[in-house]
ZAVEX-941532 format. One line per 2 residues: their letters; for each residue x, y, z of N, C-alpha, C, O. Coordinates in nm, 3 decimals, decimal comma. Layout:
BEGIN
A = X/Y/Z/X/Y/Z/X/Y/Z/X/Y/Z | ...
//
This chain:
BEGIN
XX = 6,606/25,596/5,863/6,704/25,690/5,911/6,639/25,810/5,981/6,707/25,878/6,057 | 6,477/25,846/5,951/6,452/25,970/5,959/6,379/25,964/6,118/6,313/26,052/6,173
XX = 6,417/25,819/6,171/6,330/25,778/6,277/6,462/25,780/6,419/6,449/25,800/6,539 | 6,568/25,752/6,342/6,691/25,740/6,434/6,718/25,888/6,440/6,795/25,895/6,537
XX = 6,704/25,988/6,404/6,757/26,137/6,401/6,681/26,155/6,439/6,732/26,224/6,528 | 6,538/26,161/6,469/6,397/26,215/6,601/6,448/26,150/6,683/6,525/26,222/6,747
XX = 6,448/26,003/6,735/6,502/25,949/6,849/6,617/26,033/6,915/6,604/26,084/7,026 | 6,729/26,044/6,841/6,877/26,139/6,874/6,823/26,280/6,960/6,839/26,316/7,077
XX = 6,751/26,340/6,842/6,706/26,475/6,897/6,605/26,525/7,014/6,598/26,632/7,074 | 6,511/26,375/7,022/6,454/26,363/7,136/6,513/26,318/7,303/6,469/26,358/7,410
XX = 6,609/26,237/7,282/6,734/26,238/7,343/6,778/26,404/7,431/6,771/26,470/7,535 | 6,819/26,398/7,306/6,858/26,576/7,311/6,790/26,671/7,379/6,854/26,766/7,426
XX = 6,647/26,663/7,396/6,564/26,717/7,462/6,501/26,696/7,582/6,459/26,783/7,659 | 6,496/26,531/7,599/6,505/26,483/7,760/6,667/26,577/7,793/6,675/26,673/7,868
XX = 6,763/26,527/7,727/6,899/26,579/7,808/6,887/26,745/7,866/6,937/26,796/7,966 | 6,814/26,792/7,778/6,780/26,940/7,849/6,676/26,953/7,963/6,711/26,981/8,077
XX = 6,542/26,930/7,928/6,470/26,919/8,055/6,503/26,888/8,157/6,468/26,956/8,253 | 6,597/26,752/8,179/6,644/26,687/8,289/6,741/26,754/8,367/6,779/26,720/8,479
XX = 6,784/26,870/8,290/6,925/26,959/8,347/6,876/27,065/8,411/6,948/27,142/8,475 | 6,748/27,077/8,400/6,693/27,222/8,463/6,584/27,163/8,586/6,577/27,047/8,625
XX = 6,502/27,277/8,633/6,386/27,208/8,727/6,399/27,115/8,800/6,394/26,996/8,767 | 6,422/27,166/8,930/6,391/27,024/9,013/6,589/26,940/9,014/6,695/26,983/8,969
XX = 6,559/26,828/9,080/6,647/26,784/9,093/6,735/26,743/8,995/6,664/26,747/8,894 | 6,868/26,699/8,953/6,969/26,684/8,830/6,885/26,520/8,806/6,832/26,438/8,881
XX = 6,909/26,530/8,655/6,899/26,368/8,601/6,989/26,339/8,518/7,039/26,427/8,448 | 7,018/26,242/8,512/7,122/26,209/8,439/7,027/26,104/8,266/6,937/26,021/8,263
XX = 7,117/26,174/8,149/7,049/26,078/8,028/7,173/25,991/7,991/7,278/26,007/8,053 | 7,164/25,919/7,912/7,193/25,820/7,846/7,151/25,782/7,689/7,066/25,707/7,641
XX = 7,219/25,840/7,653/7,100/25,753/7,472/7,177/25,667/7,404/7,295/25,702/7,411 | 7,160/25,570/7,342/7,241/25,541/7,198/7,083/25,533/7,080/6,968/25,562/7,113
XX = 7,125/25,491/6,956/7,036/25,491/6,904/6,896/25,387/6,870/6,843/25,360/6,762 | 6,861/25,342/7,008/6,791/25,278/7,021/6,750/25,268/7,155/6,644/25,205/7,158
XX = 6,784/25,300/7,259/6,781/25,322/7,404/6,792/25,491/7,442/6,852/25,573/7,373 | 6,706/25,524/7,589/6,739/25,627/7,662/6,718/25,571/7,774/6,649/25,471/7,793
XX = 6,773/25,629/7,849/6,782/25,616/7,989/6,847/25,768/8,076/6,948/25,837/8,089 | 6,674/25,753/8,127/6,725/25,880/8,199/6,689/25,840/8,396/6,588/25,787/8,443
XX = 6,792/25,882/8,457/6,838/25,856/8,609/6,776/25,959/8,701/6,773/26,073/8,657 | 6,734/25,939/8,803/6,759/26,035/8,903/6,711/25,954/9,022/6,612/25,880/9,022
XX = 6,813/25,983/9,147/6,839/25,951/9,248/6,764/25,787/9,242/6,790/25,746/9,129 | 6,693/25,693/9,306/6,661/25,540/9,288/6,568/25,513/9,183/6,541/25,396/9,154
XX = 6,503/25,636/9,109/6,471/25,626/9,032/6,511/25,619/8,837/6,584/25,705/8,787 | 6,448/25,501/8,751/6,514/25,533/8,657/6,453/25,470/8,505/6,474/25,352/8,474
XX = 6,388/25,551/8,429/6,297/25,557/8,352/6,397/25,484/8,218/6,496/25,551/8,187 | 6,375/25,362/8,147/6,404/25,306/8,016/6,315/25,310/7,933/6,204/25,262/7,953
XX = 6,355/25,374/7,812/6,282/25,359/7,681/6,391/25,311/7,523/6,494/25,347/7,466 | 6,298/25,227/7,513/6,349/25,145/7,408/6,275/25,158/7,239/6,155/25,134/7,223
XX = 6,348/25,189/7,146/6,251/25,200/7,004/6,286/25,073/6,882/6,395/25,020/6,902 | 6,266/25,059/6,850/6,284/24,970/6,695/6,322/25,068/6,549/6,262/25,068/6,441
XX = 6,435/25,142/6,587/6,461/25,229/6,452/6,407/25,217/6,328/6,419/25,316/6,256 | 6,349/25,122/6,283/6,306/25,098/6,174/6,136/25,097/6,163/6,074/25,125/6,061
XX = 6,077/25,058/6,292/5,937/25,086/6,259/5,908/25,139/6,357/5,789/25,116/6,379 | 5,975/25,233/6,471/5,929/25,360/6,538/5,835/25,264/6,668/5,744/25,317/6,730
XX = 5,862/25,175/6,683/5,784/25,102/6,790/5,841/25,040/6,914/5,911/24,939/6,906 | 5,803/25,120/7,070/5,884/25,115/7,153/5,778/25,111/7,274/5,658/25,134/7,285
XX = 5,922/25,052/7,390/5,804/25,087/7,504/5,915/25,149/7,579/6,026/25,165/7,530 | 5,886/25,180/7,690/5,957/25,248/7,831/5,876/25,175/8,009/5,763/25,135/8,038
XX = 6,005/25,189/8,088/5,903/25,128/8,224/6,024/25,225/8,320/6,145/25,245/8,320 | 5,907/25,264/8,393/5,956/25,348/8,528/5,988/25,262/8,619/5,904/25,188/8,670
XX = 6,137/25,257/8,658/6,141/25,116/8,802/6,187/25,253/8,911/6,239/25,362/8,884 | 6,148/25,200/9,029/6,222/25,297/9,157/6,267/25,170/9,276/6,190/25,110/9,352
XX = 6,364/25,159/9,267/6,438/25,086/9,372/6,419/24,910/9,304/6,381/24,808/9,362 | 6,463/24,932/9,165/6,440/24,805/9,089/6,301/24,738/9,079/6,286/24,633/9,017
XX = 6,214/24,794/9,133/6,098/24,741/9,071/5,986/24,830/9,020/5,950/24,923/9,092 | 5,925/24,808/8,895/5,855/24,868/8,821/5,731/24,900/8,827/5,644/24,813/8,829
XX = 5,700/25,051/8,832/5,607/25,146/8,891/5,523/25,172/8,750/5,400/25,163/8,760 | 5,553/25,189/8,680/5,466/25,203/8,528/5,539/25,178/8,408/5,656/25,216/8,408
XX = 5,497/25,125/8,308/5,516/25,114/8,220/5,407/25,105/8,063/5,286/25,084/8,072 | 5,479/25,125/7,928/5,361/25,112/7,859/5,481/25,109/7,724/5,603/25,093/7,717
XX = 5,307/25,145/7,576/5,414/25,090/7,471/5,388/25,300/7,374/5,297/25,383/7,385 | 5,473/25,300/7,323/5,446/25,454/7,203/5,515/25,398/7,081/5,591/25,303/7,062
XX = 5,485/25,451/7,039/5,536/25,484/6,887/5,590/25,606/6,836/5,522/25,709/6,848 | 5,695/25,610/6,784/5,762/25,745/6,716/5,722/25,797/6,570/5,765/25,737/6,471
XX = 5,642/25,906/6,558/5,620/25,898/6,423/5,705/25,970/6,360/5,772/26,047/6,429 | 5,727/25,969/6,223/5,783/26,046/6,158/5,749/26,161/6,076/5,805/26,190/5,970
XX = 5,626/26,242/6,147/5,641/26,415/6,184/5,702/26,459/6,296/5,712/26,580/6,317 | 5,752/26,360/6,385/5,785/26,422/6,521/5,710/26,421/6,607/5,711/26,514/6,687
XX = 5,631/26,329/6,619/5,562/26,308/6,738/5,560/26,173/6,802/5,594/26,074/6,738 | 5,520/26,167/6,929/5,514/26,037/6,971/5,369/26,013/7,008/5,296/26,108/7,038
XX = 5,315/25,853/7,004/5,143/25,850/6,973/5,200/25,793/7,158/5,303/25,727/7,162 | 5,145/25,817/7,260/5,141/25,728/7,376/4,978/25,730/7,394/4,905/25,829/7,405
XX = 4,942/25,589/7,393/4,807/25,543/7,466/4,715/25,672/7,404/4,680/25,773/7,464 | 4,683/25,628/7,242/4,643/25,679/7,133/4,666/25,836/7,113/4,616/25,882/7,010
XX = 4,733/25,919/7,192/4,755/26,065/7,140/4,868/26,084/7,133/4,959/26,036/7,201 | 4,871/26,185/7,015/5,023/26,206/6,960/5,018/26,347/6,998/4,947/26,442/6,966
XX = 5,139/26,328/7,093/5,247/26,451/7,150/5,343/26,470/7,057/5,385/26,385/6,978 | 5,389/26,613/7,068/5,504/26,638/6,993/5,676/26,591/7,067/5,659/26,470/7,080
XX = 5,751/26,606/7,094/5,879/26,549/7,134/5,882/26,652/7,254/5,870/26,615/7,370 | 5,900/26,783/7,216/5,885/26,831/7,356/5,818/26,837/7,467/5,870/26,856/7,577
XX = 5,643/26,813/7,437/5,555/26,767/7,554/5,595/26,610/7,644/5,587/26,568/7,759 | 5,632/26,570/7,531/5,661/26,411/7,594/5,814/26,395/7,612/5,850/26,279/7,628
XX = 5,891/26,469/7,612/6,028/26,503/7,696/6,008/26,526/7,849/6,046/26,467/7,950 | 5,926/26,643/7,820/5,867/26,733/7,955/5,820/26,620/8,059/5,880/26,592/8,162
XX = 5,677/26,547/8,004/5,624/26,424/8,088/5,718/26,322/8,109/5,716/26,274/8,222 | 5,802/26,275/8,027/5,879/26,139/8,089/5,979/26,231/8,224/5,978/26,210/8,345
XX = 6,054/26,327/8,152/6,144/26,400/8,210/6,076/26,405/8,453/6,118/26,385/8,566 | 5,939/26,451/8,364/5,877/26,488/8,544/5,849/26,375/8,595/5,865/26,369/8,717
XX = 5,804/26,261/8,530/5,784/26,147/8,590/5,920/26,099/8,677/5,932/26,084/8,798 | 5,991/26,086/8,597/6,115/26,027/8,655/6,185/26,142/8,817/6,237/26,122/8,927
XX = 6,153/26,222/8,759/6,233/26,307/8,884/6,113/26,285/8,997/6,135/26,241/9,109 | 6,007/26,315/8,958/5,883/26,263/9,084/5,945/26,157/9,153/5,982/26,175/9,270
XX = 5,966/26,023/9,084/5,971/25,891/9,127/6,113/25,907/9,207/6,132/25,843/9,311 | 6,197/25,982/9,161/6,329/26,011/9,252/6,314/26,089/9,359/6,396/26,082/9,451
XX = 6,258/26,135/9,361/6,239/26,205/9,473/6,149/26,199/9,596/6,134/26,282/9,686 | 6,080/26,056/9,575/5,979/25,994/9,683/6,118/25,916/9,781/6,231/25,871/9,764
X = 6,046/25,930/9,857/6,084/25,864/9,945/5,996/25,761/10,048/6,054/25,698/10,136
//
């Protein structure tokens, strides 16, 4: 449970970053998915509520520009490609990635 309420709140925190800086993004969460939008670009991340193990892939114009795997821990951080960020650094980074990728042309 304590993995689905970081997910929620991390949610919560892409939904803010994405509303400020730079161009609008649009989020999406349920408790196991986010999806955050902007213009042909559009970043999916996926978790396993129960053992905090997920990946995400950047597509821009349906085909996929990066992708990889993290893990959610339960202090609140996420481990991507062995270092653990806290929720707001790695809000911030998915958040800029995605608006970058929207905004190429």
């Amino acid at each position: 449970m304590i993995l689905t309420e970081l997910w929620l709140s991390f949610a919560s925190v892409m939904r803010s970053y994405a509303a400020v800086a730079g161009p609008p993004a649009e989020v999406a969460a349920t408790e196991d998915s986010i999806i955050v939008t902007c213009g042909a670009a559009q970043l999916a991340m996926y978790v396993d509520p129960k053992s905090g193990a997920g990946n995400w892939h950047l597509q821009r114009g349906g085909a996929t520009t990066m992708q990889g795997a993290f893990t959610l821990l339960p202090e609140g951080h996420i481990e991507l490609e062995g270092s653990a960020l806290d929720l707001d650094h790695a809000a911030i980074d998915f958040v800029a990635q995605v608006k970058q990728a929207g905004n190429e042309r």
